[in-house]
N, C-alpha and C positions, 0 to 999 in steps of 0.2 A: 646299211641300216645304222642310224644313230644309235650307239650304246649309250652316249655320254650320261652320267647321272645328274638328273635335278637336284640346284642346289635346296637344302631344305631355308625354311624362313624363319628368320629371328625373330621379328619384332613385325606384327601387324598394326597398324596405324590406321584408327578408326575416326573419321573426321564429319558429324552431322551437319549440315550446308543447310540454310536457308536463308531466301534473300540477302546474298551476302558480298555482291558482283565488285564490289569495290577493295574490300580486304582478302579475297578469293585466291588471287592470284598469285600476290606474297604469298599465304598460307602454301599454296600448292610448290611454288619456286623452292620454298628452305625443305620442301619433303623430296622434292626429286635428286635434291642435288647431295642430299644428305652422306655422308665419307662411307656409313654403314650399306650396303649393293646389296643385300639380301632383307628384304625388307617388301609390304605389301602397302599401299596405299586404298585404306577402304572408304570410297566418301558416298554418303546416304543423304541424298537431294529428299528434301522432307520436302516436296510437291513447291518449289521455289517457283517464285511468279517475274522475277526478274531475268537476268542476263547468264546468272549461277549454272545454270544448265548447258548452255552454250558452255560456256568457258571449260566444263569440265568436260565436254565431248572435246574441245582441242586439245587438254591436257590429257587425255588417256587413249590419244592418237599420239603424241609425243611420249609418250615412257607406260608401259606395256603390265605395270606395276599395278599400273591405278585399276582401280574395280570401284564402278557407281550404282549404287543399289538407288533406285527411284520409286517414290512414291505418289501416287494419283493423287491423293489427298494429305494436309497437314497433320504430322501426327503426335507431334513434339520432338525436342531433341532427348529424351528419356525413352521414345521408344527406336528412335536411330539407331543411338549408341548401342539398345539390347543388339537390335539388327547385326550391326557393323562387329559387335562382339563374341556373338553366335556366327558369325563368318568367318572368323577369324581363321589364320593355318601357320601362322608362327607361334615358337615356342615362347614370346612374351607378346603383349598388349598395351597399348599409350594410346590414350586418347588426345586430341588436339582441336580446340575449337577452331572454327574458321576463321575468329578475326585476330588470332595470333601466329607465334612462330617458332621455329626451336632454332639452337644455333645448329651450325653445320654439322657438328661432329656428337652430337646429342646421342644419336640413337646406338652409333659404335662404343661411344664409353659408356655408356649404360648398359646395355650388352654386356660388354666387359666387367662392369664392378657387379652386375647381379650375377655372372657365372661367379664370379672368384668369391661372393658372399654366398651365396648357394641360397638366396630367400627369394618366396614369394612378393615381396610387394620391394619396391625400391624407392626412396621418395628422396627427389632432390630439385634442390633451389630453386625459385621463381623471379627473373627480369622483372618491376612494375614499370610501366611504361605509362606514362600520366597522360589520359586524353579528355583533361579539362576536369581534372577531380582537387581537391586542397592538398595541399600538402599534409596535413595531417591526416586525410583519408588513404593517404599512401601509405604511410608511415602503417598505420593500424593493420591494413593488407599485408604489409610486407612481415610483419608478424604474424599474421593469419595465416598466410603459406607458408610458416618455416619449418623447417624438416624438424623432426627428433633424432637427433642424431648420435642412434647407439642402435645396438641390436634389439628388438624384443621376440618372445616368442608364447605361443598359445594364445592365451584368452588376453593379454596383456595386449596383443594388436589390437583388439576393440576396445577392451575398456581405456587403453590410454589415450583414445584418440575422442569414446564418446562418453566417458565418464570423467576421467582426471585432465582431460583435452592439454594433454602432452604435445600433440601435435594436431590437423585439422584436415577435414575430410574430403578436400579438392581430390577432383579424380584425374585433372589432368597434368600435376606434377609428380605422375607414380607410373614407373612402370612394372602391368602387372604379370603374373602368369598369368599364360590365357585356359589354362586349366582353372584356377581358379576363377578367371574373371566369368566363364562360361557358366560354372557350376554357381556363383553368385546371379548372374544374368539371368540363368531361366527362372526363377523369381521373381522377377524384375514383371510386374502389373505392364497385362499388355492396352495401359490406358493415358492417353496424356497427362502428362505431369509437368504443366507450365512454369513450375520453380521447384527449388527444391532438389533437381534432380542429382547433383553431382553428390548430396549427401544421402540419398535413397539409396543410390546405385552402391559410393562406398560404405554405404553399414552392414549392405548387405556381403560386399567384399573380405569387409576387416572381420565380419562374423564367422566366416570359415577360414579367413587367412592362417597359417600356420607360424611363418616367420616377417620380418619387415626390418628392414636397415635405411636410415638417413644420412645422406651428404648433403653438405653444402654447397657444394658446386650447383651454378644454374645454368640450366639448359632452356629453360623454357619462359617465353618473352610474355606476357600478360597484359592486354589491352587492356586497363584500366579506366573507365568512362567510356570506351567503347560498347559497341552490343548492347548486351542486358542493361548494364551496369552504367549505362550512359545517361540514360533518360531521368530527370529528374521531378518533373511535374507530373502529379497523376489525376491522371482519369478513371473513370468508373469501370472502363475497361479494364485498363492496367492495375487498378484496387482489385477487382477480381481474380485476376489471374496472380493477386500478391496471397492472395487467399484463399487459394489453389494449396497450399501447404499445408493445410489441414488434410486433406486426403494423401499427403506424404507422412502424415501423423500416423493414419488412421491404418494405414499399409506397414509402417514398422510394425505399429504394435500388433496388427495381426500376424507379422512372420513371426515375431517372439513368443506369441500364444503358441502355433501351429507348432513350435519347435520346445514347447513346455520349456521356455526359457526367459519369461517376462518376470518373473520371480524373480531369476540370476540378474538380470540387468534391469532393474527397476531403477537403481539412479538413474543407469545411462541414461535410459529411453527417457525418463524425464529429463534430465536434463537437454536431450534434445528437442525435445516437445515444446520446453521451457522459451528457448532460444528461437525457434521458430514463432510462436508466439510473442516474444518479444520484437520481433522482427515485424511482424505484423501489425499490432500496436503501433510503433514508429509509425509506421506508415499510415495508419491510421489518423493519426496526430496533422503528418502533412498532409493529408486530404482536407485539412480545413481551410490550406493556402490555395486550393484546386480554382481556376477559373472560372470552370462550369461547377456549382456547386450540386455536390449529390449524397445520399442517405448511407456515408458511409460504414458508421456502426450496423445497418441492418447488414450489412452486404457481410460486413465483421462477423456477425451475430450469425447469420445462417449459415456461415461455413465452419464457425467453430461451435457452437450453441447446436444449433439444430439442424445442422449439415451431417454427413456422413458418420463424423467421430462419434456424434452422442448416438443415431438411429442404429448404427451397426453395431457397435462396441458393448450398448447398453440393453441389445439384446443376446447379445452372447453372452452375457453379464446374468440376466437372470433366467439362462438356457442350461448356462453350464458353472453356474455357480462358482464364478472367477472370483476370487478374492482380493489378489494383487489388481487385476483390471479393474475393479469398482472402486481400489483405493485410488488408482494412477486417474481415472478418470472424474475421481473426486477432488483431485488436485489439481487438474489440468484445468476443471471448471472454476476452481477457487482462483485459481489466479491472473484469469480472464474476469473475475468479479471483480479487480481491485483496480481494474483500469477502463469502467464501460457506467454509462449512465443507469438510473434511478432503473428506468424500463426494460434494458435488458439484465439489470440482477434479477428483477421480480421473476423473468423465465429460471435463470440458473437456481434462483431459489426453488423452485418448483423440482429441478433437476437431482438438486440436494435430497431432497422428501423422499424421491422414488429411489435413490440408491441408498438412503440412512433405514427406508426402510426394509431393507433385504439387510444390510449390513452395517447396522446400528453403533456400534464401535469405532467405526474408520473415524470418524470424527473425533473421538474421544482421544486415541490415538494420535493423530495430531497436532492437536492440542498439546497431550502433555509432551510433546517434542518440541515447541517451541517454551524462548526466552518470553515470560510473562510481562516484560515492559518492552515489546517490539511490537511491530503495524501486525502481525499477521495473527499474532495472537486474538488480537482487537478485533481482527473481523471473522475469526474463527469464533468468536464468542457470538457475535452478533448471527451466525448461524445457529449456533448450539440455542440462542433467543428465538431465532423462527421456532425452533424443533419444539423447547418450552410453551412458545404461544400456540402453536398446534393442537399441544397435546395436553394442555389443560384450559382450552377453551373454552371461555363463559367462566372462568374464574382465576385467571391468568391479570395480573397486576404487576407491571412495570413499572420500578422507579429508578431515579437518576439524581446523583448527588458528583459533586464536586471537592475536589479540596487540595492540599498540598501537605509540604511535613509539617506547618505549622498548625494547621488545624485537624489533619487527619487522629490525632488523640479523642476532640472532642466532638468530630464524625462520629467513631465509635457510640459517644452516648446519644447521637440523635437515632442511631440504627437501635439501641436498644430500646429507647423509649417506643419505636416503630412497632418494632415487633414484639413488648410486651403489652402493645394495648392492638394489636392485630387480631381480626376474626379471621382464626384459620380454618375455616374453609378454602379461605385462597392461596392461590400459590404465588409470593412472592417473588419477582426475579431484579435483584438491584445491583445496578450498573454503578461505579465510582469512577468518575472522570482523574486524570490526575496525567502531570507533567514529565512526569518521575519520581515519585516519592519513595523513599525507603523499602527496600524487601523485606522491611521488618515487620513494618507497617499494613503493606501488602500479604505479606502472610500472616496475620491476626485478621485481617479486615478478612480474606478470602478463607477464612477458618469456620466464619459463621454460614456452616450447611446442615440446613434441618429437611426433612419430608416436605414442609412447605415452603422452604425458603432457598434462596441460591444468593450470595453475594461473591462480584467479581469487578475486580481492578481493571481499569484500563487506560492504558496512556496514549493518549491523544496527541501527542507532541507535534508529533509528525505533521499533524493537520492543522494544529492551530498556529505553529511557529511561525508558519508560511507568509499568515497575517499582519505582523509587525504591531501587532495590539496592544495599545496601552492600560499601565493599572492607576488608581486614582487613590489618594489618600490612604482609606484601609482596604478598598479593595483590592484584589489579586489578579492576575490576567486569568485565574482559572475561575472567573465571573464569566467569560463568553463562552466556556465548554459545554454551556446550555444550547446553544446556537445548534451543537451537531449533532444533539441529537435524532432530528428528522431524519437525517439522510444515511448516517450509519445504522439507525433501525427502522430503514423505510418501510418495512411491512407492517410496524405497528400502527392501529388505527388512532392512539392513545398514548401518553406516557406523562408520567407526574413526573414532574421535577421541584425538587425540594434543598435550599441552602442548609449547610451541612452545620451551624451556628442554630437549630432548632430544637426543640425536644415537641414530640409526635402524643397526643392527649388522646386522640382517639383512633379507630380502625383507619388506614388510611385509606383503605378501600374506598370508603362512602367517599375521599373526594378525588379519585379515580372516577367515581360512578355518577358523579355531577353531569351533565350535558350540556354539552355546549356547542350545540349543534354543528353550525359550517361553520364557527368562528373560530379564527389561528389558535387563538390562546384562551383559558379560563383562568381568571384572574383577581383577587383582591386589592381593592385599591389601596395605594400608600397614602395613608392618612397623614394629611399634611398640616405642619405651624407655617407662620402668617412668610419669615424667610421663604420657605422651601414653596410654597401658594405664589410668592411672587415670582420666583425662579421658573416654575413653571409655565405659568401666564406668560414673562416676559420674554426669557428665554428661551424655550422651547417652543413656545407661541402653542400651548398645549391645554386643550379641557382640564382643571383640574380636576372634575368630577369623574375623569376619566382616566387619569393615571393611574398606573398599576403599580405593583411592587411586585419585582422580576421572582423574589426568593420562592415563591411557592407556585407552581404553573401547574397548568392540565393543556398538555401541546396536543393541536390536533396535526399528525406528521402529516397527512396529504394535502392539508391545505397550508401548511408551513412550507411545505414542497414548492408547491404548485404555485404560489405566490414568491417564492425565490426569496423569503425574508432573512435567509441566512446572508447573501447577497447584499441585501438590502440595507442590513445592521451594518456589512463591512465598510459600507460605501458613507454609510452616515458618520462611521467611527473616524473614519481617515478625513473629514471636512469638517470634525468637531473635534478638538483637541482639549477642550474644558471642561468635560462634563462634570456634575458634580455625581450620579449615580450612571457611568458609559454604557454600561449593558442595559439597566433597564431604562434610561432616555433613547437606547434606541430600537429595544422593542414597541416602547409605546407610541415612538412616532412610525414605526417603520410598518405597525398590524395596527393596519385600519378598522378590523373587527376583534376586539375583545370581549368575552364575554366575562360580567362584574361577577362575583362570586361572593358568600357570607364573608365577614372580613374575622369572623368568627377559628375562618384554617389560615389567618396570616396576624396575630395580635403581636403587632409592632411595639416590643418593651422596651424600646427608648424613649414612647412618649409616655409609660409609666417614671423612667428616673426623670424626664422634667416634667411632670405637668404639677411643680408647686415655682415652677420658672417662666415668668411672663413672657419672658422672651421666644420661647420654645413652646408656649401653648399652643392647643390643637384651634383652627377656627370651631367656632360654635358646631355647625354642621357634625364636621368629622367630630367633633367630640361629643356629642352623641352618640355615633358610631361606635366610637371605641369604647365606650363605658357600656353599652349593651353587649360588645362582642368579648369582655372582660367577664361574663355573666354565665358565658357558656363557651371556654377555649378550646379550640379543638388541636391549634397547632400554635405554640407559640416561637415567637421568630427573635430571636437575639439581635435587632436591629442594631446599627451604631455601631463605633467602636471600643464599647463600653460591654463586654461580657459577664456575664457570671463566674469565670473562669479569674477574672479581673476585680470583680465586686461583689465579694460574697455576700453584706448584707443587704445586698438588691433585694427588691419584693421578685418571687419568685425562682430566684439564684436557687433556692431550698430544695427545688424540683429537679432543675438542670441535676444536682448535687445528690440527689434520690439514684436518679439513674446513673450517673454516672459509676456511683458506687457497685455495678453491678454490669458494666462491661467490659467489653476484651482487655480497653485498655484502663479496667478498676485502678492497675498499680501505679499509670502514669501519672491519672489526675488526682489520686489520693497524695501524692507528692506536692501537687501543687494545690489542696486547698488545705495542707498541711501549712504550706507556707503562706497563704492568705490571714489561716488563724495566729498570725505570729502576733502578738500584742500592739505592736506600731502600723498596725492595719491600716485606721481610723488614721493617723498621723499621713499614714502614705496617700489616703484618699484625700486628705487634705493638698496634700503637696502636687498631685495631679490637676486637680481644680485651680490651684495657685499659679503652678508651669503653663497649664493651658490657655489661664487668662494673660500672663504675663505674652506667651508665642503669640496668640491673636493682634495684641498689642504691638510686638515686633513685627509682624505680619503689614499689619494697618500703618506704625509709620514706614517702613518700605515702599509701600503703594502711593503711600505721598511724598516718599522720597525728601523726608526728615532726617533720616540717617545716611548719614554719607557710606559711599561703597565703602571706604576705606576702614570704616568702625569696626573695631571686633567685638564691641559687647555683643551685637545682636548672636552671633556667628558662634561666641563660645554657649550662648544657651542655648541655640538648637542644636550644637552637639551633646551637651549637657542633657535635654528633652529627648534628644533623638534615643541617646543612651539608655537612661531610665526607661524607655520605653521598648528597648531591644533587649535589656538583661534583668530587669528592675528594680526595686529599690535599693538591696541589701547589698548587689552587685556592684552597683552607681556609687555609694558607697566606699567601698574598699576601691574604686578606680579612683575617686576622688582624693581619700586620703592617704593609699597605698600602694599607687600606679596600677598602669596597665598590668603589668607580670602580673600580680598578687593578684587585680581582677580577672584575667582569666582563669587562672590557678582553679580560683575562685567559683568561676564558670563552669569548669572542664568538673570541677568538685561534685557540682550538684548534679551535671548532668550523668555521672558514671551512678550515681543517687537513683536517679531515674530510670 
């Protein structure tokens, strides 16, 4: 009778096979031959339709090692590996894909360095082996599998691997116990999981791991462009099964519920959630390169949107009154809003409604956790705006201004004159476009919060930089932040936009409440002199009885949508480089339907300071117009580059100067019409009219090319003009007679004043 004892087994080796008859063989050759003899070879034929089956009945006729679990039907390689893992009978565990390989002596010194470290998990070096990938796709892998290389122990093996991603969650450069890998394993959803799965399997590993050690040493060869990772063109199949990851979402965060542990790891899990989605997206992006073309956001949309995460999660959500889960999955939907069209936010906003209203705060919350001049803030507002138009609807008033740091001073006084001639019953909620303008600015402007009023900054940068859009004379490139508003607040039916150069005479409601049926825009026209009438006509080859003036609008967003006139501006801007007004020449060519409005909420006071100037008279027509809508103002618009701020005894300046006195920023412009009232006023308003005709004049002979390149007269008076008009008069001044130093001295002086 044989006494002899079984040797016991180190290291089982779990290898799920499918269709794989070509890189088979290798894989099998580096395992047989391996220096380590106590060793079990587990391969899980997942129902292969190839040659894979064969091959592996010869090799486990040759070495007595091999054990093949077979499957009737495909069942992914996430439920093999459970398989091959739960079989296991050695005291460590290594998986190995089929179309890779270890080197020979792998599994004996890994053996060896996890006894003499005494840890559960052991993670060391990855070979990339390039099968037709960039080099720079290498490069990024070959970081992606790099060990950590030090001890960790406890909770520190998950969180540094799915919070602080110290190192990265491949399951087949580790070898694990199979104690734990087991007790992680029966976990493991007995459902196919066609991606995803190496980071399922180890989360759920690192989550009970106890200890973990990294070498650098590689043992393990990585077919890189091989397998999975090969294929590069997708189809709608392959879009699907990339989008299969959402039900790897939807299974972490159910284990971390079941184990009252989604709380504790709320970065992680998002973070991972994060990356998966990210992941998705890409690919989402290359499906627009697809051959056969197909509906790839819906395919998007139902696995993340209205697939498994939102129907299961969002009912355990308000079952069992999850807190942490209604935030995580108010975040998970926010940030699938910022990368998916008009159509499918309109669902996720809906998605918002139902979780804001069990838990009304998460929002709020968010919010003030973000930097106020970044994208995410931008579009956390523009939810908090759905929430607003919800919930005071049928008297909910949207408006939208623009500005920069130069003009956001006398923004201030158009917001005042607003809302001290506003009938509040309504609830105001106004939106300030801007570039980046000062936090100073920004928290005065986001300071004004009443019962019926909301005002909030947003910087747009991000979206409009993209554009390369040019500014013209006085205007700013933050002329086009009009453009965005459709699509950043698509769910409005409505939105007034109003140039920040204005003061507000009556309720603005009533021109909110104007209709203007299906048409894009409701609009005042820009009452035109006989120049800007020809410019029109010839230039634009444009109705003048039809031109508008952009500064004051009633936007309808679905049909500014729908018509793609944001698009449509950009296309016109970049094949016109002279406009004389670029935003609104190319609203008014670009919206074939406007609807005319009293010109009574746009009185244009630049044709107040010329109309005793022949030159700049109104034609007969429009000056009619203007002289009736003069009779009863309901918004007047600081047209030109001629302010009140600039010309105080303008007809009407007295108004602007009313209100001004009586907003956030009373102290700023009290500064400067301190300095308006300086005695040499009238001398300055002379010398502006003098510089201007003199520029025009240099202007005109350049154009006929009188003046030679080489002349500096023309050159020292537009820096002369430029200056006076950047610092001015009193400034211009001491530059002139007491150099630059003394001028800014001089500068720095007034503005520490201010």
């Amino acid at each position: 009778m044989n006494t002899k004892k079984k040797k016991a087994i180190k290291i089982s080796i779990v290898v799920p096979i499918y269709n794989v008859e070509n890189d088979l063989r290798n894989c099998l050759d580096c395992l047989i031959k391996q220096t380590l003899k106590d060793i079990e070879i587990i391969c899980i034929d997942d129902a292969s339709t190839d040659n894979s089956g064969a091959i592996l009945e010869e090799y486990k006729k040759l070495d007595p090692r091999i054990t093949v679990i077979r499957h009737k039907m495909n069942r992914s390689a996430s439920i093999a590996r459970k398989e091959g893992a739960l079989a296991a009978k050695g005291e460590y565990t290594l998986f190995l894909d089929p179309d890779d390989s270890l080197e020979k002596d792998a599994a004996e010194i890994l053996y060896r360095t996890a006894k003499e470290t005494d840890v559960e998990i052991l993670h060391f070096g990855t070979n990339i082996i390039n099968r037709g990938v960039t080099e720079k796709q290498v490069e990024w892998y070959t970081a992606f599998a790099k060990p950590y290389t030090d001890f960790l122990y406890g909770e520190e093996v998950f969180t540094r691997c799915f919070d602080t991603q110290d190192y990265r969650f491949n399951i087949w450069n580790k070898l694990i116990k199979t104690a734990l890998c087991k007790k992680a394993m029966a976990y493991c959803v007995d459902e196919p999981l066609p991606k995803a799965q190496d980071l399922y399997a180890y989360f759920l590993i690192a989550y009970f791991a106890d200890s973990y050690y990294g070498i650098e040493d590689k043992f393990y060869n990585y077919a890189f462009g091989g397998g999975v990772s090969g294929s590069k063109e997708f189809t709608e199949e392959k879009f699907r099964r990339h989008c299969s990851q959402a039900n790897v979402a939807y299974h972490i965060v159910r284990f971390l519920i079941g184990h009252g542990a989604l709380d504790k790891h709320y970065r992680a899990v998002l973070h991972v959630i994060s990356n998966l989605i990210n992941d998705n997206i890409a690919s989402l992006r290359a499906c627009g390169k697809a051959k056969v073309p197909f509906r790839a956001e819906n395919i998007f949309a139902e696995a993340w949107v209205e697939g498994m995460l939102w129907q299961k999660l969002s009912e355990h959500i308000f079952q069992e009154q999850d807190r942490p889960c209604a935030r995580l999955l108010f975040e998970i939907l926010f940030k699938i809003l910022k990368n998916v069209s008009i159509r499918t936010r309109k669902t996720i906003f809906e998605h918002f409604f139902t979780i804001l209203s069990v838990y009304p705060n998460v929002l709020d919350e968010l919010i003030c956790e973000q930097d106020i001049q970044n994208k995410d803030y931008m579009f956390l507002q523009t939810i908090a705006a759905a929430i607003k138009a919800k919930k005071y609807a049928g008297r909910y008033i949207p408006v939208f201004m623009a500005t920069n740091d130069n003009y956001a001073p006398f923004l201030g006084v158009t917001l005042n004159s607003l809302l001290l001639n506003a009938d509040r019953y309504y609830f105001y909620d106004i939106y300030i476009f801007h570039s980046g303008i000062k936090d100073y600015y920004i928290s005065k402007l986001d300071s004004i919060q009443e019962k019926d009023v909301s005002v909030r900054c947003l910087n747009v940068k991000s979206i409009i930089t993209s554009q390369n859009l040019y500014s013209s004379r006085h205007y700013s490139v933050e002329m086009y932040h009009r453009f965005l508003i459709p699509e950043l607040f698509f769910f409005l039916q409505k939105a007034v936009y109003i140039d920040c150069d204005t003061i507000v005479l009556d309720s603005i409601h009533k021109l909110y409440n104007i209709d203007i049926g299906n048409s894009v825009l409701g609009a005042a026209r820009n009452l035109l002199h006989k120049e800007m009438y020809d410019y029109v006509v010839n230039k634009l080859h444009h109705d003048p009885e039809k031109y508008i003036n952009s500064g004051v609008l009633i936007i309808n967003c679905e049909q500014f949508i729908r018509q793609g006139i944001k698009n449509k501006c950009y296309a016109f801007l970049r094949d016109h480089l002279s406009l004389e007004c670029p935003d609104q020449d190319a609203l008014n060519i670009c919206c074939k339907d406007i609807r005319l409005i009293d010109a009574k909420w746009n009185v244009q006071w630049h044709h107040l300071l010329n109309k005793n100037t022949a030159r700049y008279a109104l034609v007969p027509n429009d000056a009619k117009i203007f002289a009736d809508a003069l009779t009863d103002i309901r918004l007047l618009h600081f047209t030109s580059n001629k302010k009140p701020w600039n010309y105080l005894a303008s007809e009407y300046s007295d108004l602007f100067w009313d209100y001004a006195s009586t907003s956030v920023f009373a102290a700023e412009t009290k500064f400067k019409y301190r300095d308006l009232q300086d005695p040499l006023n009238d001398k300055i308003k002379d010398l502006y009219v003098k510089i201007g005709k003199l520029t025009k004049l240099l202007e005109a002979d350049e154009a006929a090319e009188t003046v030679q390149p080489k002349d500096k007269k023309p050159s020292i008076f537009r820096k002369f003009f430029d200056y006076l008009r950047k610092y001015g008069f009193l400034c211009t001044l001491v530059r002139i007679f007491g150099g630059r130093k003394r001028a800014m001295a001089y500068q720095n002086k007034r503005n520490q004043v201010k």
